[in-house]
mmCIF file of the N, C-alpha and C atoms, coordinates in Angstrom:
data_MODEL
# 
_entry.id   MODEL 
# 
loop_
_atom_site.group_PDB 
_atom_site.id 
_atom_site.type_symbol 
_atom_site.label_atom_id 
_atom_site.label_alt_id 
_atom_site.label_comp_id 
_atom_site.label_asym_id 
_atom_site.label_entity_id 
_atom_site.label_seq_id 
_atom_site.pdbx_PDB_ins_code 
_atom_site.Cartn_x 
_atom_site.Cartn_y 
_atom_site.Cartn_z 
_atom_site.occupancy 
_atom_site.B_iso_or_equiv 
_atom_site.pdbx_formal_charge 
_atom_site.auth_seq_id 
_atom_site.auth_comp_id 
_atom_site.auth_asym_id 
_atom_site.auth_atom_id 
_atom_site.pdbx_PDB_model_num 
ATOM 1   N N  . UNK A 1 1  ? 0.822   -1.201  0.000   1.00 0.00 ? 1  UNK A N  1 
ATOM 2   C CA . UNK A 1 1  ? 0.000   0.000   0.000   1.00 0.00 ? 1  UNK A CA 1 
ATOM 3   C C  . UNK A 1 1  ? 0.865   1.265   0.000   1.00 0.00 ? 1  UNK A C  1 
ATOM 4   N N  . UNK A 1 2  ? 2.419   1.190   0.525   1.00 0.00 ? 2  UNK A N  1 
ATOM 5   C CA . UNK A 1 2  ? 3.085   1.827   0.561   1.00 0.00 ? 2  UNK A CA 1 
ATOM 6   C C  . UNK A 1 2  ? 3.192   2.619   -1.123  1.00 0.00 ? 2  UNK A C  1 
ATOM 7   N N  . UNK A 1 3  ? 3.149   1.926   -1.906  1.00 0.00 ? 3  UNK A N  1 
ATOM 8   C CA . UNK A 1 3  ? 3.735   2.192   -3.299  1.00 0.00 ? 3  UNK A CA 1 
ATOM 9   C C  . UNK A 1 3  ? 2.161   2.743   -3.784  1.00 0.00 ? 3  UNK A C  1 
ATOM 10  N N  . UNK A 1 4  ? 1.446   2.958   -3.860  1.00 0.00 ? 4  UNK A N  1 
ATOM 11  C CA . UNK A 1 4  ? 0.055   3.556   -3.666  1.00 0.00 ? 4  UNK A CA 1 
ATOM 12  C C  . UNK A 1 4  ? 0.226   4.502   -3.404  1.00 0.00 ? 4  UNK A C  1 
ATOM 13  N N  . UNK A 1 5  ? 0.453   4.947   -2.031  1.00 0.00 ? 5  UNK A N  1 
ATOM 14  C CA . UNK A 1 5  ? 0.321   6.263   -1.948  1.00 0.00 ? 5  UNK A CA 1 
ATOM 15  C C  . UNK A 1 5  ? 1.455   7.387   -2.112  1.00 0.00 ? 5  UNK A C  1 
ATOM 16  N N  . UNK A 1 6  ? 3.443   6.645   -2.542  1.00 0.00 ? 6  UNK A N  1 
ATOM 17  C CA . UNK A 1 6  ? 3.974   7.295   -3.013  1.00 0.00 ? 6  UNK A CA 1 
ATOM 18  C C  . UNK A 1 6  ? 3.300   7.734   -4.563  1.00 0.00 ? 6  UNK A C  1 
ATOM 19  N N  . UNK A 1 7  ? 2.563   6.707   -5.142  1.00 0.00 ? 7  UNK A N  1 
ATOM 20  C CA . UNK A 1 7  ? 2.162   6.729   -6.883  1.00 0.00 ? 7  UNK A CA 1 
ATOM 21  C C  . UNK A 1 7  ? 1.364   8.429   -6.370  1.00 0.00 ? 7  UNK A C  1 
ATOM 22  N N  . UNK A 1 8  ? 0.329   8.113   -5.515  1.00 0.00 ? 8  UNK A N  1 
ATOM 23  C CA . UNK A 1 8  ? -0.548  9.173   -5.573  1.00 0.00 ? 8  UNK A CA 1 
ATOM 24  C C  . UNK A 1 8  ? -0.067  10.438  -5.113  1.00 0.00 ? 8  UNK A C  1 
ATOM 25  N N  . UNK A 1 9  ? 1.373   10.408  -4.446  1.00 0.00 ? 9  UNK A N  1 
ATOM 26  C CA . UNK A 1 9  ? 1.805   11.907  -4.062  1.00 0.00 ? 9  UNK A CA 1 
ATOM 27  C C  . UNK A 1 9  ? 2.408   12.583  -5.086  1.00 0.00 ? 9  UNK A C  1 
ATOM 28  N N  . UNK A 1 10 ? 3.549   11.898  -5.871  1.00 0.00 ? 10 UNK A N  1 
ATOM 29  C CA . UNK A 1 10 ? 3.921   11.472  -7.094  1.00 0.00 ? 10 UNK A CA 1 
ATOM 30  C C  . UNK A 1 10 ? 3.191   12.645  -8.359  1.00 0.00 ? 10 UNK A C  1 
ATOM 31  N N  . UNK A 1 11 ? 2.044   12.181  -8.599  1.00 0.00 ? 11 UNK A N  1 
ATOM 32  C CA . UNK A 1 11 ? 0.980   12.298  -9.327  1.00 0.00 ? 11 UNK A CA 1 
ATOM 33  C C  . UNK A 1 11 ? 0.237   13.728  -8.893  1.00 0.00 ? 11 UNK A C  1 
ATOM 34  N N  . UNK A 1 12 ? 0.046   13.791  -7.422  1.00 0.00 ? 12 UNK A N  1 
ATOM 35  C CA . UNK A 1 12 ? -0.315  15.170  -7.100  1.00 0.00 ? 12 UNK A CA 1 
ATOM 36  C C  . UNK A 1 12 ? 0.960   16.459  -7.752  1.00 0.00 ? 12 UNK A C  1 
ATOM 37  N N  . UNK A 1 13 ? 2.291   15.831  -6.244  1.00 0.00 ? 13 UNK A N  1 
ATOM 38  C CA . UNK A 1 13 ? 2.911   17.099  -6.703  1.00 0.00 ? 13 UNK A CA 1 
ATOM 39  C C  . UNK A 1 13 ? 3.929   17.554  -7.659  1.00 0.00 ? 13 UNK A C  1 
ATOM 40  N N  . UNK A 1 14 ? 3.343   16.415  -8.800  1.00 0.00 ? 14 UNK A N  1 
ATOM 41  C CA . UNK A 1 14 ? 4.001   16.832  -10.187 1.00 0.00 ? 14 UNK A CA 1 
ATOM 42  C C  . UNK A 1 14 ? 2.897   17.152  -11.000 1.00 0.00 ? 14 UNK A C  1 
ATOM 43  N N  . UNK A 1 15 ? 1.219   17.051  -10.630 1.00 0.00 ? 15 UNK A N  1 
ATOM 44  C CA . UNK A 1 15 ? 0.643   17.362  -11.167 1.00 0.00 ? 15 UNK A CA 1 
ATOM 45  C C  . UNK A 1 15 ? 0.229   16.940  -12.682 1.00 0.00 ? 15 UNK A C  1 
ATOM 46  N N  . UNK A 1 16 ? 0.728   14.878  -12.857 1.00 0.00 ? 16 UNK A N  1 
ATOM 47  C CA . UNK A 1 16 ? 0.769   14.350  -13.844 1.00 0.00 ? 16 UNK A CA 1 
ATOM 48  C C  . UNK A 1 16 ? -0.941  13.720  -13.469 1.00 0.00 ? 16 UNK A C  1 
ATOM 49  N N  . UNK A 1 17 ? -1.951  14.210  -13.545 1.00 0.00 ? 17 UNK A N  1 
ATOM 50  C CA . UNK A 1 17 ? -3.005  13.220  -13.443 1.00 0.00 ? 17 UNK A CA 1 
ATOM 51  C C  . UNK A 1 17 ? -3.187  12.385  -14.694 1.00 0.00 ? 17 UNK A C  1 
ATOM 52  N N  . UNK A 1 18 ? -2.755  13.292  -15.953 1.00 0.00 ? 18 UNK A N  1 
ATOM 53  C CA . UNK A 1 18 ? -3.035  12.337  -17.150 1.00 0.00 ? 18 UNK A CA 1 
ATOM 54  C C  . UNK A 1 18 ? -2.496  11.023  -17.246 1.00 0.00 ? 18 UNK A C  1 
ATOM 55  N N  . UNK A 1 19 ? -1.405  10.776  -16.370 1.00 0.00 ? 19 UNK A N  1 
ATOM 56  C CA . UNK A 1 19 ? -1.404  9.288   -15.847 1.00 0.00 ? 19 UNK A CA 1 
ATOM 57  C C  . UNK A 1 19 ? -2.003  8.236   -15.435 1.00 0.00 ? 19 UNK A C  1 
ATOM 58  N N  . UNK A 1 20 ? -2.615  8.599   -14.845 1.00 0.00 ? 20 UNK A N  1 
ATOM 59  C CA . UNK A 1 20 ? -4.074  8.251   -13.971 1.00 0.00 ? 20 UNK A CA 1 
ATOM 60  C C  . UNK A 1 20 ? -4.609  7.068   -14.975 1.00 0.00 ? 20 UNK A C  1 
ATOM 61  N N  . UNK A 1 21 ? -5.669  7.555   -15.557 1.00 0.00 ? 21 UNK A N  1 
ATOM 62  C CA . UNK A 1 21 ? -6.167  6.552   -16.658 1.00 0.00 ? 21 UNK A CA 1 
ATOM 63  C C  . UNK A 1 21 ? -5.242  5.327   -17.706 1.00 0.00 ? 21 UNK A C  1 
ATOM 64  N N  . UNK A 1 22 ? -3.996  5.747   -17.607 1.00 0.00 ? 22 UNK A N  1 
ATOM 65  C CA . UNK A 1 22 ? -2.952  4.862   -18.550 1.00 0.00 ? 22 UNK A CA 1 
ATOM 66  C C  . UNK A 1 22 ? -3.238  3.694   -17.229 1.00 0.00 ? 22 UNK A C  1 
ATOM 67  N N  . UNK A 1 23 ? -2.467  4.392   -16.280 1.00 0.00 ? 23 UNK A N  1 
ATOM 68  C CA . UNK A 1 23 ? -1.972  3.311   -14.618 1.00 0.00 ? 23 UNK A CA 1 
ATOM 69  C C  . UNK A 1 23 ? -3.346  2.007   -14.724 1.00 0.00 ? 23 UNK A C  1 
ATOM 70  N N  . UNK A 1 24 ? -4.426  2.958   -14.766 1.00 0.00 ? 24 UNK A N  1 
ATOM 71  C CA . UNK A 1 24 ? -5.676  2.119   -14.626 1.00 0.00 ? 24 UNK A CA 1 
ATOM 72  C C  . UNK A 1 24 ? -6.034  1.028   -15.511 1.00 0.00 ? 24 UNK A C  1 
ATOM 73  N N  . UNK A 1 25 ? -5.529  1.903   -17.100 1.00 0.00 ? 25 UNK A N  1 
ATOM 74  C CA . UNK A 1 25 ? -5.702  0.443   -17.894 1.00 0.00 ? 25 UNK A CA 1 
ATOM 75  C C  . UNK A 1 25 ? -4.779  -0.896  -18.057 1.00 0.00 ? 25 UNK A C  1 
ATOM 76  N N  . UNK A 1 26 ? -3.523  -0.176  -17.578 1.00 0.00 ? 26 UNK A N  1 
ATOM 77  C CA . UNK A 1 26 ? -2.926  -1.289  -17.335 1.00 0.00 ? 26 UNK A CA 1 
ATOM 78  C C  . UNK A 1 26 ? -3.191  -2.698  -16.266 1.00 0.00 ? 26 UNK A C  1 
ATOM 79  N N  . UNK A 1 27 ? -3.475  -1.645  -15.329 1.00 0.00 ? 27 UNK A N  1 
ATOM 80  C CA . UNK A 1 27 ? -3.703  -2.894  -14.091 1.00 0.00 ? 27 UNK A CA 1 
ATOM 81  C C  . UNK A 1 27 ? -5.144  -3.746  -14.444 1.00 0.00 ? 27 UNK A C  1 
ATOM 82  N N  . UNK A 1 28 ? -6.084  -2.874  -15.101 1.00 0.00 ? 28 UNK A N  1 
ATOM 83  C CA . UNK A 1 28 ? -7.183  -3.828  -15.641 1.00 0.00 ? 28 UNK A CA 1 
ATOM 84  C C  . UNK A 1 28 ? -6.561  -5.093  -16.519 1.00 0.00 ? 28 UNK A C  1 
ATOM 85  N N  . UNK A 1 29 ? -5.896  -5.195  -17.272 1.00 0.00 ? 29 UNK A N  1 
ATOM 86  C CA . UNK A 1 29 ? -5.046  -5.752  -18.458 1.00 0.00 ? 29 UNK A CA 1 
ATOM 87  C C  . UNK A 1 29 ? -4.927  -6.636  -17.629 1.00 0.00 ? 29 UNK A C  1 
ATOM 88  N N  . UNK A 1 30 ? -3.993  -6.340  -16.702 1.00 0.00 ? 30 UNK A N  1 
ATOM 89  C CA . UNK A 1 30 ? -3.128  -7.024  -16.029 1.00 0.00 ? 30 UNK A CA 1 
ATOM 90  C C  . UNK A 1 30 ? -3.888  -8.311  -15.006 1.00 0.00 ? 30 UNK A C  1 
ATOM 91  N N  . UNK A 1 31 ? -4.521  -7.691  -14.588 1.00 0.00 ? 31 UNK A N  1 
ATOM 92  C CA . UNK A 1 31 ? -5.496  -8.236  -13.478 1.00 0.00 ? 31 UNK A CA 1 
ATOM 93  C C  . UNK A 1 31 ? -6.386  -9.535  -14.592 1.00 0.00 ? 31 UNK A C  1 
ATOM 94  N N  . UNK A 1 32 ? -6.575  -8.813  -15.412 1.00 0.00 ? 32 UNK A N  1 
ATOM 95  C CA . UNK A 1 32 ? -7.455  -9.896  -16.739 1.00 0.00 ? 32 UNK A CA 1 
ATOM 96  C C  . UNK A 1 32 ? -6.896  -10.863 -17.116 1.00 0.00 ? 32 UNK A C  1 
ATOM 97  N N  . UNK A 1 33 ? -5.838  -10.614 -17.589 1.00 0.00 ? 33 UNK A N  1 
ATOM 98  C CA . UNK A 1 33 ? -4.692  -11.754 -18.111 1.00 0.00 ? 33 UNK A CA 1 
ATOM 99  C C  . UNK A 1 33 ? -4.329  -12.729 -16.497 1.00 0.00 ? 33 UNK A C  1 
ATOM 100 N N  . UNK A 1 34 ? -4.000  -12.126 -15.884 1.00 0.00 ? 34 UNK A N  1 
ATOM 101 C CA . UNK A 1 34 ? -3.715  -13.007 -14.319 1.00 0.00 ? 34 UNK A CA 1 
ATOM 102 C C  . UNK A 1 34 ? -4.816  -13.838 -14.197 1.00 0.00 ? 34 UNK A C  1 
ATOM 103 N N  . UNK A 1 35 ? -6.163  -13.492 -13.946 1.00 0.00 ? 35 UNK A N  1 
ATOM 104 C CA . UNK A 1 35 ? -7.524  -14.088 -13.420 1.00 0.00 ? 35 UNK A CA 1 
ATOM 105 C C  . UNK A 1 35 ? -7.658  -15.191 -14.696 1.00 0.00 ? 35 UNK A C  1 
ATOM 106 N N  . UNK A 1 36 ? -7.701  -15.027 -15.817 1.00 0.00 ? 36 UNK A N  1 
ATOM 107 C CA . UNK A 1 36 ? -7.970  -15.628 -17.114 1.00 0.00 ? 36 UNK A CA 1 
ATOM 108 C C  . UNK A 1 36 ? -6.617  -17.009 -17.875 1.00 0.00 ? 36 UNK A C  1 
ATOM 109 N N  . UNK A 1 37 ? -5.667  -16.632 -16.922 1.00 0.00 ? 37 UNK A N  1 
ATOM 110 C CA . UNK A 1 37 ? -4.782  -17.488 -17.715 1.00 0.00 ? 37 UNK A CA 1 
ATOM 111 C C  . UNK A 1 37 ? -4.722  -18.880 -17.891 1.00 0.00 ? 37 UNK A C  1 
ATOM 112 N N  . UNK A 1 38 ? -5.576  -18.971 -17.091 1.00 0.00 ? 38 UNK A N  1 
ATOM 113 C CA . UNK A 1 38 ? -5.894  -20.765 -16.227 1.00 0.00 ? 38 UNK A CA 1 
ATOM 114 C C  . UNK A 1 38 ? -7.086  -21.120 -16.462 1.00 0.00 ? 38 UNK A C  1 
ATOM 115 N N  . UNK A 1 39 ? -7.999  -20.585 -16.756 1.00 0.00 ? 39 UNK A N  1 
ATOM 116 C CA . UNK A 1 39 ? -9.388  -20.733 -16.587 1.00 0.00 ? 39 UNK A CA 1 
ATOM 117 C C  . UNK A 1 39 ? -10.015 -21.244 -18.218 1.00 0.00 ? 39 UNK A C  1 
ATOM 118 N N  . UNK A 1 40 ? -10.981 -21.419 -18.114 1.00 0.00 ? 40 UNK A N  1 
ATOM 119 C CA . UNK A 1 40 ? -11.741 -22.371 -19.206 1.00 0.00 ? 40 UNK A CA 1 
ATOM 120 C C  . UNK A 1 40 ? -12.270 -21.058 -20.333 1.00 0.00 ? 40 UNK A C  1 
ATOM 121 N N  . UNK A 1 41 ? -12.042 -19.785 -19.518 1.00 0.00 ? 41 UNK A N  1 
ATOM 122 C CA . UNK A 1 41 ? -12.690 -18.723 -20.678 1.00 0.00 ? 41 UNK A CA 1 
ATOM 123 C C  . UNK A 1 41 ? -11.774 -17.910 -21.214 1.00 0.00 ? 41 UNK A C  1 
ATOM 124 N N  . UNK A 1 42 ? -10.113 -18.520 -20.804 1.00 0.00 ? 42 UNK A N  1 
ATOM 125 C CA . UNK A 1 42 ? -9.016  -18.489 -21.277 1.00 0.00 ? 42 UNK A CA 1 
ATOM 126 C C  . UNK A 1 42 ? -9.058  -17.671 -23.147 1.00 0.00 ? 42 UNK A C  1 
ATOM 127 N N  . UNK A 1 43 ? -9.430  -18.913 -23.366 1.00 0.00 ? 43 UNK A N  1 
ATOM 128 C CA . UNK A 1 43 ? -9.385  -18.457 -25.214 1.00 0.00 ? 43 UNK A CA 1 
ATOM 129 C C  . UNK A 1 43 ? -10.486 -17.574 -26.062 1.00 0.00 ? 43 UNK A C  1 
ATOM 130 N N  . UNK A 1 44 ? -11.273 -17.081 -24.798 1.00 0.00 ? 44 UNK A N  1 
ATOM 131 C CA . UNK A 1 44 ? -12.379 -16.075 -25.679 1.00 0.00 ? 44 UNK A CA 1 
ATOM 132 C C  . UNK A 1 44 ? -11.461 -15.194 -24.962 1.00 0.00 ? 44 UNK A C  1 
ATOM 133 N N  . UNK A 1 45 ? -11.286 -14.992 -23.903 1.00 0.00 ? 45 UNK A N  1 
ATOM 134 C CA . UNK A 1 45 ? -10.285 -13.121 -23.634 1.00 0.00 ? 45 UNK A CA 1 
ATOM 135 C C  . UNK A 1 45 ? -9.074  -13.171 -24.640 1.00 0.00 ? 45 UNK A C  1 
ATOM 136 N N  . UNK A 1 46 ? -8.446  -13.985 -24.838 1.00 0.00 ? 46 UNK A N  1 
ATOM 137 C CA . UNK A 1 46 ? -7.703  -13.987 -25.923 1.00 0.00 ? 46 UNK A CA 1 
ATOM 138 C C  . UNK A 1 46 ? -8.042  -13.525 -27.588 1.00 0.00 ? 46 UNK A C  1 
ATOM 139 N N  . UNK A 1 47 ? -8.921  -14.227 -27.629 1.00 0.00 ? 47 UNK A N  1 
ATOM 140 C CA . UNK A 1 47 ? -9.486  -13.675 -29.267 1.00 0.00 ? 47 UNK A CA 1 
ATOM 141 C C  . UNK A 1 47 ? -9.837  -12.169 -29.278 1.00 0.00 ? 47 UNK A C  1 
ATOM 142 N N  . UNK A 1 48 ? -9.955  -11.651 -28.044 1.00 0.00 ? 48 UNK A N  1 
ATOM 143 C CA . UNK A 1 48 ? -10.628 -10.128 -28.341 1.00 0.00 ? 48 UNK A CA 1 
ATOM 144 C C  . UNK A 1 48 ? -9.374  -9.043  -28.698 1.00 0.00 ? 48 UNK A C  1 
ATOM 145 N N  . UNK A 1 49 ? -7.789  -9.668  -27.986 1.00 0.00 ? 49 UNK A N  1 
ATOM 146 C CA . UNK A 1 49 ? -7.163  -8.782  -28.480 1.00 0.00 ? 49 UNK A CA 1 
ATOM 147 C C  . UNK A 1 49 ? -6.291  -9.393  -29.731 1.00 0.00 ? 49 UNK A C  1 
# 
């Protein structure tokens, strides 16, 4: 949680929010591919990209 809230001070006092939304889609990605890699619905998340 530590690395959280350096990201978010980071982000304040450089005033990069347009980061924000990149950070987010990545970890969605990320989180998708992790949850999905094993699983039986494996090869339809695959076909979409």
């Amino acid at each position: 949680m530590e690395f959280l809230r350096d990201l978010w001070a980071f982000l304040k006092a450089r005033k990069k929010f347009w980061l924000l939304p990149i950070i987010i889609v990545l970890l969605v990605f990320g989180v998708l591919i992790v949850l999905t890699s094993g699983s039986a619905i494996a090869p339809f998340i695959y076909s979409i990209f």
